[in-house]
Structure formats: C-alpha cells, structure tokens
N, C-alpha and C positions, 0 to 999 in steps of 0.2 A: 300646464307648464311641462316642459318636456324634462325628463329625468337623467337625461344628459347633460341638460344643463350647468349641474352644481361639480361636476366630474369636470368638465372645459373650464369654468372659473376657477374651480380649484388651481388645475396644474396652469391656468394662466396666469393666476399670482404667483405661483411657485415660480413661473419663468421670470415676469416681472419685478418682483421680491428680491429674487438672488442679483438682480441688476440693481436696484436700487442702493441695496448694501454697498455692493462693489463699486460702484460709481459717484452716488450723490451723497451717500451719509459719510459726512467728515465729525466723528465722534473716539476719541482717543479710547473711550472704554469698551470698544469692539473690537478686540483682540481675539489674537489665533485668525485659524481656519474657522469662518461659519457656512454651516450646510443646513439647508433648508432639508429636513428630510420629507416631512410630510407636510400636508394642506387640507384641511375638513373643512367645507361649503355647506352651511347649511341648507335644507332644501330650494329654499327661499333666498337665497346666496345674498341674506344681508348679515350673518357673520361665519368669521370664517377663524379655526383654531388651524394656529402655523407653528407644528411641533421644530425646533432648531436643536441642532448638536453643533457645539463648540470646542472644539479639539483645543485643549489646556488645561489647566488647575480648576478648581471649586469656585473662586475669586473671580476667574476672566469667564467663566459661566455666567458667573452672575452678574458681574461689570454687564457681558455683551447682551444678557436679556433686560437687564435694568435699563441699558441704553435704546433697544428697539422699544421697548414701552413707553419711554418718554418720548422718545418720534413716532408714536403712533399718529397722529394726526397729519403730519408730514406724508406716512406712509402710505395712510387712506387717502388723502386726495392724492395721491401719485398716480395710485394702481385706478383710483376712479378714473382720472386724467385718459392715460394709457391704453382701461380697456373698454374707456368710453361707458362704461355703466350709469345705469339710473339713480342706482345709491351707493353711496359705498358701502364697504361690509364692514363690519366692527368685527376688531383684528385680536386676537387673544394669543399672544407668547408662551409657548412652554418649552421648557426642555427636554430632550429625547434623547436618552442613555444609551439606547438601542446600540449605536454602534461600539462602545466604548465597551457593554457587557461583552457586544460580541468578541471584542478583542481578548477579553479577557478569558474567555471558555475557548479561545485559539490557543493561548499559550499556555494555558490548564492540558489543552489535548497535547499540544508540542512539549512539555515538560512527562508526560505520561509516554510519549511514543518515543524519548529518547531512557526512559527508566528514569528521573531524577526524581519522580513521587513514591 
C-alpha cells in the first residue's frame, strides 16, 4: 500500500466534506461558519477523524457537531459514492479550537502592543 494514499483520501474528503455540508445537508442545527480544518486517514483509509471549527457560541458547536453525527451515514456513503472507494471510512466528528485560541492570543498581543495590559 502506498503511503500516499491516506494523505490523497484525507484532503479528498476534506474537499468533498466541505461540499457536502454546503450543498446537500438541510439541517437547521448547522449553524455559523463551518470549516473543515483538518482530516486524519487512517493508514488503511477505513476511518478517518474530521477535526471541524464552528465559528459561534458553545451551543451552535455543539448543535453543528451533534447534527454531522447524526448524518454520518448519509455522509459515508456520499464521500464513498464520490470517491468511488472500496469501503467507506467510519467518520469521527471533533471539534478544533485551533482557530478561535488563535484569535484570542491575537487580541492578547493587540491589547499589549497598544499598552492596555
């Protein structure tokens, strides 16, 4: 098996993923902005953990991951459909702070470089 493999499935769910959301899933509790930040393939690319950031409150975090877990099945045979795969991967939801801490050590440095700490 080539070790490129799981690197190409990754970022082509990540491509596929972010369409799916925006186009076919009609679910009220998917609120804000969602961003697919990251995608981990197992070697064997039958499961794959799909880190998401959702720009909003605590609540619409959690709405927008509670709602892709309950269309996981929807979402596995999509991306199977799609990228034509042998199996689909079993899909695991988390959420990824990443950007939201960053923002917050932005305005930490912005509140320091204007004196107000």
């Amino acid at each position: 098996m080539s070790t490129q493999r799981p690197l190409r499935v990754s970022q082509s769910i990540k491509r596929e993923l972010s369409d799916i959301i925006k186009r076919d899933l009609e679910d009220s509790r998917i609120a804000g902005i969602v961003s697919i930040t990251d995608v981990e393939c197992a070697p064997d690319c039958r499961s794959a953990r799909i880190f998401i950031s959702v720009f909003g409150g605590s609540e619409e975090q959690e709405n927008t991951l509670q709602a892709l877990t309950d269309h996981t099945g929807f979402i596995r045979g999509e991306i199977c459909r799609r990228l034509q795969l042998r199996f689909a991967p079993e899909l695991h939801f988390k959420l990824d702070d990443s950007l939201e801490r960053g923002a917050r050590v932005s305005e930490l440095i912005n509140k320091i470089s204007r004196g107000d700490v």
